[in-house]
PLY file of the C-alpha trace (Angstrom):
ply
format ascii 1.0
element vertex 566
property float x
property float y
property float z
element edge 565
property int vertex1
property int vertex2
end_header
-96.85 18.34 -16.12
-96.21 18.52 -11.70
-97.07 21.58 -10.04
-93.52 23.00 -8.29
-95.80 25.23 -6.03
-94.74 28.59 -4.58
-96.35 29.35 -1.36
-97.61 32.66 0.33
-96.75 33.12 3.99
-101.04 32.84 5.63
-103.53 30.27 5.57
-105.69 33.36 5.46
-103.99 34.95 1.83
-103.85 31.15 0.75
-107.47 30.71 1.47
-108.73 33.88 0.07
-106.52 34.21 -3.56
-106.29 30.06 -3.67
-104.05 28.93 -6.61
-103.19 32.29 -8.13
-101.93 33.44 -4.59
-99.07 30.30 -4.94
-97.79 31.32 -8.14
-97.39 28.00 -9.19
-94.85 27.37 -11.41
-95.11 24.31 -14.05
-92.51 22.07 -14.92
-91.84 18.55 -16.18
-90.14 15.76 -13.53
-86.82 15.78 -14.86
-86.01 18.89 -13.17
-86.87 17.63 -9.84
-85.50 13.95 -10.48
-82.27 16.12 -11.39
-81.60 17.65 -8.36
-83.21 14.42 -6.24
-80.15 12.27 -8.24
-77.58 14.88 -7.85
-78.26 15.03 -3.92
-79.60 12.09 -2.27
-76.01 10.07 -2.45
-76.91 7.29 0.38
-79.67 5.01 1.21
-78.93 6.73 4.47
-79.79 10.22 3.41
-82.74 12.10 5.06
-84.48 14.55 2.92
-86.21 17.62 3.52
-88.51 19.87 1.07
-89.52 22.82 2.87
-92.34 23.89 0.53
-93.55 20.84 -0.87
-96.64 21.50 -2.57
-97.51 19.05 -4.80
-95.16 16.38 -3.59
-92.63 16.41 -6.77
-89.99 16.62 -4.96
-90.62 14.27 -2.72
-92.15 11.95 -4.71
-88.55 12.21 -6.34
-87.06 11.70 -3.11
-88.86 8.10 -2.32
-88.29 6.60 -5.70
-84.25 7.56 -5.29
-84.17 6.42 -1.69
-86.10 3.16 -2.81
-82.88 3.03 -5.37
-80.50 3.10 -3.03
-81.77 1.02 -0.48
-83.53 3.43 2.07
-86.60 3.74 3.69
-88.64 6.41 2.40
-91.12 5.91 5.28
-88.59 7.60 7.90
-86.21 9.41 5.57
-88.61 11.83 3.99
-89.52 15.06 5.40
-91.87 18.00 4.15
-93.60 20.90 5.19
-96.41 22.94 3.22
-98.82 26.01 4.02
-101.36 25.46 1.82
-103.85 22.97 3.23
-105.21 21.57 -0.19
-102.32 20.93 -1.54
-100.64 19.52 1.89
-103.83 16.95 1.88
-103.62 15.59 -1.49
-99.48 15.68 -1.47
-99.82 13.60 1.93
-102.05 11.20 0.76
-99.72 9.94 -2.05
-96.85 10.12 -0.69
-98.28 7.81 2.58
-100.35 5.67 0.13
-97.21 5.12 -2.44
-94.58 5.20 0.07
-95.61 4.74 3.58
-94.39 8.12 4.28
-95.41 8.74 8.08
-98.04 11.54 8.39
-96.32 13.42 11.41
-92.86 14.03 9.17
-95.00 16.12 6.42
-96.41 19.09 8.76
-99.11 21.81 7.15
-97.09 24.67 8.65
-95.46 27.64 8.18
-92.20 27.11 7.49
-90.71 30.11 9.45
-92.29 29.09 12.07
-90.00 25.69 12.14
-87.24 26.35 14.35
-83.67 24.73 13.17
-82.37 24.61 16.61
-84.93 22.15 17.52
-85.58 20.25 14.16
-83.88 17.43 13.65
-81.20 18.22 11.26
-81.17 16.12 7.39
-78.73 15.63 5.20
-80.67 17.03 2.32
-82.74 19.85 1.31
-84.62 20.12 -2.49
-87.37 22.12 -3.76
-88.37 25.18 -5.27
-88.86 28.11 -2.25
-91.39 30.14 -2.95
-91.21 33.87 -4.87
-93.14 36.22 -3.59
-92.53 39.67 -4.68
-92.02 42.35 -1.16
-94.77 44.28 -2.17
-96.81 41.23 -1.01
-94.54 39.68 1.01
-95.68 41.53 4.08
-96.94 42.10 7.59
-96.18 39.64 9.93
-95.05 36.98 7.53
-92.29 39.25 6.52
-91.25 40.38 10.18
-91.32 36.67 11.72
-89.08 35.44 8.28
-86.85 38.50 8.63
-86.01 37.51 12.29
-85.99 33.78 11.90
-83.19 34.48 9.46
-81.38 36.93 11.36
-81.13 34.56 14.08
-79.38 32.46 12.29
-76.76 35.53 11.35
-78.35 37.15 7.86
-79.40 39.98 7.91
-82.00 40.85 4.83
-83.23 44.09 3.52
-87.48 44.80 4.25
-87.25 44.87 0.20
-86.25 40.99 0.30
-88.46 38.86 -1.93
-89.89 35.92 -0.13
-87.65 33.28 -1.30
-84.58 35.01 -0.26
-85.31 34.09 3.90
-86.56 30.80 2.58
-83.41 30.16 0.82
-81.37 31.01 4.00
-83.87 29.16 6.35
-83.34 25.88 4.57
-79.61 25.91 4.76
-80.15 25.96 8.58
-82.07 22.89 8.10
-78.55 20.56 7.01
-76.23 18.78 8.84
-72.52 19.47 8.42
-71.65 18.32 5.14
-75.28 18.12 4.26
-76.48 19.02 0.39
-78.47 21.88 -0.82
-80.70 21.21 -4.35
-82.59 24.14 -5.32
-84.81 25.92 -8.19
-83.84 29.54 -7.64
-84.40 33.05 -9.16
-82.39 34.61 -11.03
-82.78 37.74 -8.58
-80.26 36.48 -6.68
-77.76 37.18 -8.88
-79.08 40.59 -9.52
-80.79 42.21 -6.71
-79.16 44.01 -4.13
-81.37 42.16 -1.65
-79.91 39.21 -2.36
-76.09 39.46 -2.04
-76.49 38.84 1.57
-77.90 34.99 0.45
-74.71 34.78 -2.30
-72.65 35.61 0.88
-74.24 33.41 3.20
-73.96 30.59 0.66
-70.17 31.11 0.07
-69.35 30.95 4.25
-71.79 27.75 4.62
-70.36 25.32 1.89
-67.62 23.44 0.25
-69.04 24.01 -2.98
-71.62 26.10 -4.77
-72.58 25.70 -8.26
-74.83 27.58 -10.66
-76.59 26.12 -13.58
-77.90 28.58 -16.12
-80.02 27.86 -19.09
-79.82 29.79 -22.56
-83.72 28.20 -23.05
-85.99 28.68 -20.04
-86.68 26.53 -17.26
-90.63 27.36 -17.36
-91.03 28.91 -20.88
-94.90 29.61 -20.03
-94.26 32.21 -17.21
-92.02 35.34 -16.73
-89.57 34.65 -13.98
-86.36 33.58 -14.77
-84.77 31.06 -12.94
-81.37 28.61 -12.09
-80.55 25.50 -10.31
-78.63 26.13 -6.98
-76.81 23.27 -6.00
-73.85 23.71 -2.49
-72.54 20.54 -1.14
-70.48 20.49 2.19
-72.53 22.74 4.88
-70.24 23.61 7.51
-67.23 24.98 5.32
-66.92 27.65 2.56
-65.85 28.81 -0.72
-63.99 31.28 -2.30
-65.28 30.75 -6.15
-68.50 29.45 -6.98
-68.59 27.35 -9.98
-70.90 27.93 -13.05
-72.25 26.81 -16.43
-74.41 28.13 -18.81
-76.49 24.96 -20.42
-78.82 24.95 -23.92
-81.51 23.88 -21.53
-82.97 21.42 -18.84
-82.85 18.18 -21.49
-79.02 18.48 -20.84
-79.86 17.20 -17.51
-80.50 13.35 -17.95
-77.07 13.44 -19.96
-75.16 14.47 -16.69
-77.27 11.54 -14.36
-75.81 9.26 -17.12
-72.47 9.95 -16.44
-72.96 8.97 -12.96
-71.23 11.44 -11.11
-72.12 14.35 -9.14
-69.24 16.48 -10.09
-70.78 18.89 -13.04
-68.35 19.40 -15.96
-67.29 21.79 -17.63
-67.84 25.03 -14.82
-66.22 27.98 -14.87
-64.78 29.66 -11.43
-66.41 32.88 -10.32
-64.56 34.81 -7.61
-67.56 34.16 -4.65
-66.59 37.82 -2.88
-66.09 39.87 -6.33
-70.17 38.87 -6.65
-71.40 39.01 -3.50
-70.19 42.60 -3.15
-72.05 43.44 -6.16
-68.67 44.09 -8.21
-70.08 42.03 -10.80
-72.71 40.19 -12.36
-73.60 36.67 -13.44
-74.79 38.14 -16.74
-71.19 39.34 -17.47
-70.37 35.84 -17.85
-73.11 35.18 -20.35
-70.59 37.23 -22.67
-67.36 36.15 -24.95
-64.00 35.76 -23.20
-62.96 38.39 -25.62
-65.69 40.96 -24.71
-65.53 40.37 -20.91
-62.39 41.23 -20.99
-62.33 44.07 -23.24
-65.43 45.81 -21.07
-64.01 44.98 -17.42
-60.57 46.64 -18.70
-62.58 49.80 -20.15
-64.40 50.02 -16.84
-61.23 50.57 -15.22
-60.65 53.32 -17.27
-59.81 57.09 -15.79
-62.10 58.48 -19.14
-64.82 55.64 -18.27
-67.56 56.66 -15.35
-70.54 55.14 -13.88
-74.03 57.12 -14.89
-74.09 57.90 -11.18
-70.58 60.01 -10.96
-72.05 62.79 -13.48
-76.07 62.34 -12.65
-78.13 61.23 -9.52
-81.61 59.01 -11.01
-84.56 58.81 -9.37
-88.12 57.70 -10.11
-90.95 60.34 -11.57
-93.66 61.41 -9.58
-96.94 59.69 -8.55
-100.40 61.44 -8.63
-102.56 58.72 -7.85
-105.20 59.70 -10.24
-103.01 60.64 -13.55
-106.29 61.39 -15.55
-107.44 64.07 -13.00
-104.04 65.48 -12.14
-102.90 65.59 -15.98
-105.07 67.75 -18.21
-105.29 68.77 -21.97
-104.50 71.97 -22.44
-107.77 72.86 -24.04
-109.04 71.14 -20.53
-107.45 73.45 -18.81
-108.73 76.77 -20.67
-112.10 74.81 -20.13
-111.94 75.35 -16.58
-110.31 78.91 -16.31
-107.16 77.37 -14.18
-104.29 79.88 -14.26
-100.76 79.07 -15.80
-99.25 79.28 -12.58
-100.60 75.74 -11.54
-99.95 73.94 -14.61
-96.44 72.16 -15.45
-95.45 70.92 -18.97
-95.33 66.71 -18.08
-94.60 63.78 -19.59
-96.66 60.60 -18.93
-95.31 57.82 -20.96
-91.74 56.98 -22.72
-93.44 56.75 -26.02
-93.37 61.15 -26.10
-89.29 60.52 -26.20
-88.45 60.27 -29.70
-85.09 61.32 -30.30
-82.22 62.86 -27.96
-83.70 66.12 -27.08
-87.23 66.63 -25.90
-88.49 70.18 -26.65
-91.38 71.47 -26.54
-92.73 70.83 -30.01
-92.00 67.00 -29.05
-94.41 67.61 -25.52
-97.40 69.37 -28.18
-96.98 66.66 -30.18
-97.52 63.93 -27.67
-100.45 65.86 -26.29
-102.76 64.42 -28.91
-101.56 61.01 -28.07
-102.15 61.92 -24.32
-98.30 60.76 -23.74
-97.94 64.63 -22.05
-100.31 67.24 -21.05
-100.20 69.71 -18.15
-99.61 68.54 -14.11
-101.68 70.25 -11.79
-98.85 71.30 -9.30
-100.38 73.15 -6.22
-98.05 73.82 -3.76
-99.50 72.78 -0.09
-100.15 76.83 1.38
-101.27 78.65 -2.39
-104.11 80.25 -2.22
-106.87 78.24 -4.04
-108.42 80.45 -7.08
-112.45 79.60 -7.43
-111.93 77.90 -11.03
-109.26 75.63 -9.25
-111.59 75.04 -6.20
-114.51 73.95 -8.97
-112.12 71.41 -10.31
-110.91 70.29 -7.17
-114.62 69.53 -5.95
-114.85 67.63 -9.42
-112.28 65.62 -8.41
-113.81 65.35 -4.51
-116.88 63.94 -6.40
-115.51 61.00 -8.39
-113.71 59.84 -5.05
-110.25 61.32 -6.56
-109.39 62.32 -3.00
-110.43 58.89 -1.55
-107.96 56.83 -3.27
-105.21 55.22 -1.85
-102.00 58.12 -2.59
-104.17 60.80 -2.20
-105.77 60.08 0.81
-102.08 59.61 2.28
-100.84 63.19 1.97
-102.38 66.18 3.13
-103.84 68.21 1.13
-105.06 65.31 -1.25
-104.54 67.39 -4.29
-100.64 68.64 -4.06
-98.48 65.91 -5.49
-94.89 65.61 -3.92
-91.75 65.19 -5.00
-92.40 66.79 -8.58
-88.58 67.65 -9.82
-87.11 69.76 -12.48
-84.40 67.06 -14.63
-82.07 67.44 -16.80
-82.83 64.25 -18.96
-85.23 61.75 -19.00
-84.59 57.80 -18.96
-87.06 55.17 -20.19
-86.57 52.52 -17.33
-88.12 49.46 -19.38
-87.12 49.08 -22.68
-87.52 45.98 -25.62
-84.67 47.20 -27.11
-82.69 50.05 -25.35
-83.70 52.26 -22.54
-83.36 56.07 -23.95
-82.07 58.96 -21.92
-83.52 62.11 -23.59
-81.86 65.51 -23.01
-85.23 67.90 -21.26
-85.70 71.22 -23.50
-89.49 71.29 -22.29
-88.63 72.73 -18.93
-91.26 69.03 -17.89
-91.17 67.18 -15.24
-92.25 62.82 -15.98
-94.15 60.73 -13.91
-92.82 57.31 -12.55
-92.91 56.17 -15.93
-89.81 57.39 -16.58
-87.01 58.16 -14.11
-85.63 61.51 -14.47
-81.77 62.48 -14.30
-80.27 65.44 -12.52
-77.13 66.49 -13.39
-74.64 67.07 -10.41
-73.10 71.03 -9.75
-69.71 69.70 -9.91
-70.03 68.28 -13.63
-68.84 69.58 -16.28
-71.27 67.86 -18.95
-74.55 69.69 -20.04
-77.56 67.61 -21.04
-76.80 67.44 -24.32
-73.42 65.59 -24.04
-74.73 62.96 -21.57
-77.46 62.27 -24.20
-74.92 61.91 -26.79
-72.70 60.16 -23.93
-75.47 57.28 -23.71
-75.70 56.19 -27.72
-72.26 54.09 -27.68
-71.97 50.56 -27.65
-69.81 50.30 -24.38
-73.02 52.10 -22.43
-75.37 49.39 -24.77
-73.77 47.01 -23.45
-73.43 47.96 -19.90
-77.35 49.14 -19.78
-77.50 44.67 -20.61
-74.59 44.13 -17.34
-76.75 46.57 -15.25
-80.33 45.84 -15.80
-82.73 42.73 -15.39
-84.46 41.09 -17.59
-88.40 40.67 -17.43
-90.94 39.06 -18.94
-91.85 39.69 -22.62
-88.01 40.61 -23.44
-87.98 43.47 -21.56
-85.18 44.86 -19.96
-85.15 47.34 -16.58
-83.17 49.51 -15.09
-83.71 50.48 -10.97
-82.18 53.56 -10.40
-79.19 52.16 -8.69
-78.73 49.87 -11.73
-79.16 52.66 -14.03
-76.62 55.03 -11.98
-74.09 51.85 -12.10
-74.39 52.43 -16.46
-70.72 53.25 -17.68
-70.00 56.07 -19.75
-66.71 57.10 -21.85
-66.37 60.78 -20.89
-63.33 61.89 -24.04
-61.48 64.54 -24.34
-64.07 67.19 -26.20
-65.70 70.15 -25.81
-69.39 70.43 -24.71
-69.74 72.23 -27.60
-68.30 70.04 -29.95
-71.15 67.06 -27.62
-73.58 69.26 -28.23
-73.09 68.97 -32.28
-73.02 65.42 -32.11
-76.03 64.92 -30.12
-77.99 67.51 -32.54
-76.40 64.86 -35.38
-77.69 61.96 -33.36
-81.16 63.62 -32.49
-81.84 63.89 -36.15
-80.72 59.96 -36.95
-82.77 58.24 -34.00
-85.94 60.85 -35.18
-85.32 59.26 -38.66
-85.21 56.02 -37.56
-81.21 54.91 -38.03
-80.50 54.66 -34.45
-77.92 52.02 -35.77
-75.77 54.34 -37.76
-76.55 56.67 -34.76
-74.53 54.46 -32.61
-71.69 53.71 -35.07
-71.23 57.83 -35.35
-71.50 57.93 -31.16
-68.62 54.73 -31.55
-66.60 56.89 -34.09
-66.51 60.09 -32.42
-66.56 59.28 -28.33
-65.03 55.78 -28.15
-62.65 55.61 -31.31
-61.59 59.24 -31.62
-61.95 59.94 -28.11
-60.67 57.53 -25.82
-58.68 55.36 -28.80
-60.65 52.46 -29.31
-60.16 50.23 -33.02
-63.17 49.42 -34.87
-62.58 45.76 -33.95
-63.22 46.91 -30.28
-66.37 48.63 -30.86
-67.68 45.51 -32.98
-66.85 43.43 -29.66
-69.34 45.75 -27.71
-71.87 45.76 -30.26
-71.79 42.17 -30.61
-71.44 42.05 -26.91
-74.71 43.55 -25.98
-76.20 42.22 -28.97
-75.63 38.90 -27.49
-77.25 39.42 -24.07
-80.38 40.92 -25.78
-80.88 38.03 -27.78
-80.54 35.65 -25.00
-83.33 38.37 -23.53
-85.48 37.80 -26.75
-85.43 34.44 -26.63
-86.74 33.98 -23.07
-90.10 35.14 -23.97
-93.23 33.33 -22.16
-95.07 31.69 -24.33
-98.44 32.58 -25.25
0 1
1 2
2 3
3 4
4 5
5 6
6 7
7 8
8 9
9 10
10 11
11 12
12 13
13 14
14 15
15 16
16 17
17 18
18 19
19 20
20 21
21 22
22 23
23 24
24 25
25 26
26 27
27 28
28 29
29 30
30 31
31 32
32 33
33 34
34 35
35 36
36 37
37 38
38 39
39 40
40 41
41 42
42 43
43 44
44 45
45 46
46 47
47 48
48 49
49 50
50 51
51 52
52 53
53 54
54 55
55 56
56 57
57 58
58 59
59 60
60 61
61 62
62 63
63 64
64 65
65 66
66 67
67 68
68 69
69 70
70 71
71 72
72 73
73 74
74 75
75 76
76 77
77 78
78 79
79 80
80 81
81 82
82 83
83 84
84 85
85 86
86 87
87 88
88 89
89 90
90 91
91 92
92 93
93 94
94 95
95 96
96 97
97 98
98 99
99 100
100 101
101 102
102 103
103 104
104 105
105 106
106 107
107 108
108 109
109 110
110 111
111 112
112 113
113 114
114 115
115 116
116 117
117 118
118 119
119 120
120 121
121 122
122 123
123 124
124 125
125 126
126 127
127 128
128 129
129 130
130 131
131 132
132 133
133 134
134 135
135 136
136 137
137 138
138 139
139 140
140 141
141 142
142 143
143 144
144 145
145 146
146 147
147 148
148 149
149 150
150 151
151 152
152 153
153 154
154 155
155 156
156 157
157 158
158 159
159 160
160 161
161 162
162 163
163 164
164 165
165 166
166 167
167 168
168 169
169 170
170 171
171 172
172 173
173 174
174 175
175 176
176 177
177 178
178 179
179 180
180 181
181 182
182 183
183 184
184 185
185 186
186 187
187 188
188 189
189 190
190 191
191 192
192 193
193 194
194 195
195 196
196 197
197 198
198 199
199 200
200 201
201 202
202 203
203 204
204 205
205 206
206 207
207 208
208 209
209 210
210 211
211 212
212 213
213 214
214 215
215 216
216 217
217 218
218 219
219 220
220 221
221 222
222 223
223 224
224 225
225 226
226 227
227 228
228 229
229 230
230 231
231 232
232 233
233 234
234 235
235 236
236 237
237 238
238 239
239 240
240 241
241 242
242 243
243 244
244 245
245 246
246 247
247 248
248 249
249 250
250 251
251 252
252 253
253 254
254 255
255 256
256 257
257 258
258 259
259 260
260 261
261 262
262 263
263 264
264 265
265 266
266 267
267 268
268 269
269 270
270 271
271 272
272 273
273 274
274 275
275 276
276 277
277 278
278 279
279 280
280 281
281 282
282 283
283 284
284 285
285 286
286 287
287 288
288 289
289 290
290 291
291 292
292 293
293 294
294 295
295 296
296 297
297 298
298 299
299 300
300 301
301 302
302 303
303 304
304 305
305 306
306 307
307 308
308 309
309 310
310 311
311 312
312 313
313 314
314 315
315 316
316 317
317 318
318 319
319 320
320 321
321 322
322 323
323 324
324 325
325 326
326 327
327 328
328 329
329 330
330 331
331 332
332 333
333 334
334 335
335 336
336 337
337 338
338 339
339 340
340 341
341 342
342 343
343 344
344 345
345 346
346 347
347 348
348 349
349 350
350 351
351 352
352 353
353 354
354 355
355 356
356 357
357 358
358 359
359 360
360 361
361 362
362 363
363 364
364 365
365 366
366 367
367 368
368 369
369 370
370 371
371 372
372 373
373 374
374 375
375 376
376 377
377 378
378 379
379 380
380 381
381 382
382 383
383 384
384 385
385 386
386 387
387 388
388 389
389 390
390 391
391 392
392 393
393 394
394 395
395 396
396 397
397 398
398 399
399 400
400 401
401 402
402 403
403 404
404 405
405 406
406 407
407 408
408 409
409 410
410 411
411 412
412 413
413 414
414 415
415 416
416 417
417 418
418 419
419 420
420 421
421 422
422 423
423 424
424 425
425 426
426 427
427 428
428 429
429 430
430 431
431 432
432 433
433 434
434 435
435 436
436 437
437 438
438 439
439 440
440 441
441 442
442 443
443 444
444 445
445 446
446 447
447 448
448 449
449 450
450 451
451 452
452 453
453 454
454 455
455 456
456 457
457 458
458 459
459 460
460 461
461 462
462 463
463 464
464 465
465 466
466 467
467 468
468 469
469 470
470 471
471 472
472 473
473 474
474 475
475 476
476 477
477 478
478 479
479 480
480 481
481 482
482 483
483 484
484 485
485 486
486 487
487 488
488 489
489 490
490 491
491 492
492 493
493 494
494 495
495 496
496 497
497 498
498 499
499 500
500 501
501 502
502 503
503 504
504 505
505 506
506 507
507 508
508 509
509 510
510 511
511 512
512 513
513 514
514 515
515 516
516 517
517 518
518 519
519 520
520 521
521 522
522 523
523 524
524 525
525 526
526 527
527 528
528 529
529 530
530 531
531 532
532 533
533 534
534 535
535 536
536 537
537 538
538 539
539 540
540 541
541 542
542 543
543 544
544 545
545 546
546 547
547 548
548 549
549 550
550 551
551 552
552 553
553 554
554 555
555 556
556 557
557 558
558 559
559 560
560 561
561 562
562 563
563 564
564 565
């Protein structure tokens, strides 16, 4: 096994967190002696990996040079960050290769400047993913402007492989190759279609090679091989295909040519402007078809027409701010400062939570009551007791508390309408909210627009069909362990089939539906939703509604299957 290091953006993080800081990921060679083949074309070719780490890449790089009749010694070039790793990687390569010293830097790559580097006609490697919770400070700021120099601009929410990405193709000469392990963010994330952009206006050709099997089945992030050919011009499509996994790869360096068979065209502006998805194409001709035509439908409307989503709030201490009810009596605190709550999605067990359902998750300690105090109430002396409990323990000294002012009133605490269970195994649920409670970040929590016609109950009956299964697959992202989530944005870009009916006639279904998901059928809970909103309502067949099913059944398998291993 080679280390295909990711890097952090400081000799300072790198020294303090050492290997867990990189994130390394593991792989076997043929990966990187894939995209070596595929891209190194000449004995003349010079090679860059911008994040080298442990030298696969490069190591790759020599041996195919060698092959063709090159000189490794003056055709190889790599930076890395972390020190250790840049000695030992620089060792081999100049022991095994005569690689010269001064064309493998320890550096930061943003601080490289392409203007003044001398161009190659290659870059490979693996750019490193850091998430932009972490990706910070003034590693994020100097990437951010190094890449907006060269004319992207990136969101502050851009993960750190996204600037990378974009740095590297200002590395090339004109008609120089790009050969790249890549996340599958970037065919997700809003972040990111500023890099799908970017890629289509700076090369001939872009293809994208998925895999149904994992390229590193021990960790959680998914990933793709990226490779564009021809910097300097652009593309209107960019070509994919979906492969078993990476031991298809020797079979297409047997062939002998570069050209990969067997793509598919995918218009490159329809996904860059987020209009749709890689995943889509993970699905049946049939099925595509059938769910981009019902999206175009005057009865068929995004999540976000009829509801606006947003996360729960945060406490910062949810076992001091959430009490028992008999915890509350305990201390004498008045009514007025407690709120019904839900903590966790577990409490939502069918399509209405009511109040029974919030007493009954109390002994699990999935609800209880928030301590709401709005910032200028006068303080009762029970409440000040607790408070100075809470002052004590260092509640007030932690990191969201200490933020706001007073520590103990938690913002943004919002009446909803429903309830939605962001990450889900199987299927995210959006509960109608007959506890009068508000959710923590847990969950997000849906409010209903004034203009809408649809009460709680319908949209909760709305969200059992098989179109909105399926769409909750096209929408969200898969994570590790199977899971799937939905961001807000994602989950307000859900479709629903809005037919024809009554509220009242919604409401009877979802009291139906409530009872069958309680009992544990949610399948024949979503055949009845298929029967009554998609068949009788908007005139679907039965065949159609088995081309969902099997639809979304399909991209939760491949979700299944992509589980690390232990």
């Amino acid at each position: 096994m080679t280390t295909l290091q990711t890097r952090l953006e400081t000799h300072d993080l790198v020294a303090q967190e050492g290997p867990k800081a990189l994130g390394a990921f593991y792989t076997d060679d043929q990966i990187a002696q894939f995209l070596v083949w595929w891209a190194i074309r000449s004995g003349q070719d010079t090679v860059m990996d911008p994040s080298f780490g442990g030298g696969v890449f490069l190591r790759a790089a020599c041996e195919r040079l060698t092959e063709l009749g090159g000189q490794p010694a003056c055709q190889v070039f790599g930076v890395e960050v972390d020190a250790m790793a840049h000695r030992r990687a620089v060792e081999d390569l100049c022991s095994d290769f005569g690689v010269r010293t001064q064309n493998l830097p320890l550096s930061d790559f943003f601080a490289l400047d392409s203007t003044v580097m001398q161009p190659v006609d290659v870059v490979v490697g693996n750019p490193p993913f850091i998430r932009y919770q972490r990706f910070c400070g003034d590693a994020r700021r100097t990437a951010l402007r190094r890449v907006a120099a060269e004319g992207v601009q990136l969101s502050e929410l851009s993960s750190s492989w996204a600037p990378f990405l974009v740095h590297s193709i200002a590395m090339l000469k004109t008609g120089g190759r790009l050969a790249m392990v890549v996340p599958m963010e970037m065919c997700h994330a809003a972040y990111a279609l500023p890099v799908l952009d970017h890629l289509a206006k700076s090369f001939a050709k872009v293809t994208f090679l998925t895999f149904r099997d994992k390229l590193f089945p021990d960790l959680s992030e998914n990933t793709f091989l990226l490779l564009a050919e021809g910097k300097g011009a652009h593309s209107t499509a960019f070509l994919w295909r979906d492969l078993t996994n990476a031991d298809r790869l020797p079979e297409m360096q047997q062939r002998g040519h570069w050209r990969v068979p067997g793509t598919h065209r995918i218009d490159a502006q329809t996904l860059s402007r987020g209009h749709e998805r890689l995943v889509e194409h993970f699905l049946p001709r049939k099925t595509r078809d059938l769910y981009r035509e019902l999206r175009k439908l005057a009865q068929v409307r995004r999540l976000g027409d009829v509801a606006d989503v947003g996360i729960g709030y945060v406490t910062g201490a949810n076992d001091f701010f959430h009490l028992h009810p008999d915890e509350a009596r305990m201390w004498g605190i008045p009514e007025s400062f407690l709120k019904p709550a839900v903590r966790r999605g577990r409490a939502l067990l069918g399509l209405r939570f009511t109040r029974d359902d919030w007493r009954q998750a109390l002994e699990t300690g999935e609800a209880g009551y928030l301590l709401l105090i709005e910032p200028e109430s006068p303080l009762p002396a029970s409440l000040r007791r607790y408070l100075q409990k809470g002052e004590s323990q260092g509640v007030s000294k932690t990191f969201k508390c200490r933020m706001r002012s007073p520590w103990f009133c938690v913002p943004h605490v919002h009446q909803s309408d429903a309830f939605l269970s962001y990450m889900s195994g199987a299927v995210p649920r959006l509960v109608a909210n007959h506890a009068d409670a508000v959710a923590t970040n847990s969950l997000h929590v849906l409010r209903l627009h004034a203009h809408t016609r649809l009460t709680r109950d319908a949209l909760a009956a709305l969200w059992q069909t098989f179109l909105t299964r399926l769409s909750v697959e096209v929408e969200g992202h898969p994570l590790g362990g199977g899971m799937l989530k939905l961001e807000p944005t994602e989950a307000e870009n859900v479709i629903l089939s809005l037919p024809p009916v009554t509220n009242g006639e919604l409401a009877r279904l979802a009291e139906e539906l409530d009872g069958l998901v309680r009992a544990g059928n949610d399948r024949a809970a979503q055949e009845q939703a298929d029967a009554e909103i998609l068949q009788k309502g908007i005139g679907l067949t039965q065949a159609d509604c088995r081309l969902l099913h099997e639809g979304a059944a399909t991209l939760r398998e491949r979700r299944y299957s992509r589980i690390p291993r232990a």
